[in-house]
N, C-alpha and C positions, 0 to 999 in steps of 0.2 A: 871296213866295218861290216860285219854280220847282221843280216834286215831281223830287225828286234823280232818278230814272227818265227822266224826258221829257228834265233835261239832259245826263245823261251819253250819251242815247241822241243829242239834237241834237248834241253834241261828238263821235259817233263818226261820226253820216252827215257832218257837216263835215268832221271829217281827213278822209276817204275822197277828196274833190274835190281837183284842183288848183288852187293858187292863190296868190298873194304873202301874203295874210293871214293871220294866226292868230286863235282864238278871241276871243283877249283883245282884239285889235284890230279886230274888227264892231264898226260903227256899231249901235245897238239895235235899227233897222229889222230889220237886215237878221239879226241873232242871232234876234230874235219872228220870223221869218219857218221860219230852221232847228228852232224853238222849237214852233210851229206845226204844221209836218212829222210831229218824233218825236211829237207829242201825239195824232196823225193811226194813226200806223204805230201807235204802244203800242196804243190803244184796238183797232187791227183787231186785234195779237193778240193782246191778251186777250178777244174776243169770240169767237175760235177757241179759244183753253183752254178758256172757258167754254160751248164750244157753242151760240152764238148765231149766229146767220145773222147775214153781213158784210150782208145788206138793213135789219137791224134797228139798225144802230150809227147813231147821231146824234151830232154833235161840235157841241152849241149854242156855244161859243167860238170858232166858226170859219165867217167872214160870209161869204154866198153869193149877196149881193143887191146882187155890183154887176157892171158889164157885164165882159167881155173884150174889150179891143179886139185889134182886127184888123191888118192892113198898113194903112200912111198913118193910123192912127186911127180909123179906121171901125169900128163894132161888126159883128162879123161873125155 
């Protein structure tokens, strides 16, 4: 289960966008993705309440070991 915090915060940066969909109607991908985000943002600020330098935050559930692609495919 999703800590009621990271979802209501996903569910508010998503209303904010426009778009034909509603919450309930994300595909999973794309809900773990908004899911992702808030889990992202909560931890910077709580690491700001808590007086920790935003260099010191680590989010181990959130993979950084694959490339960006670029235009046409190309890693940039």
């Amino acid at each position: 289960m999703t800590d009621p915090r990271i979802e209501a915060a996903a569910r508010a940066m998503f209303a904010t966008t426009e778009g034909e969909h509603t919450w309930d109607s994300l595909q999973t991908h794309y809900r773990n993705v908004w899911l992702k985000m808030a889990h992202v943002a909560l931890a910077a600020a709580d690491a700001v309440v808590a007086g920790t330098s935003p260099e010191t935050i680590t989010i181990p559930e959130v993979r950084n070991d694959r490339p960006i692609p670029g235009k046409g495919g190309v890693d940039g």
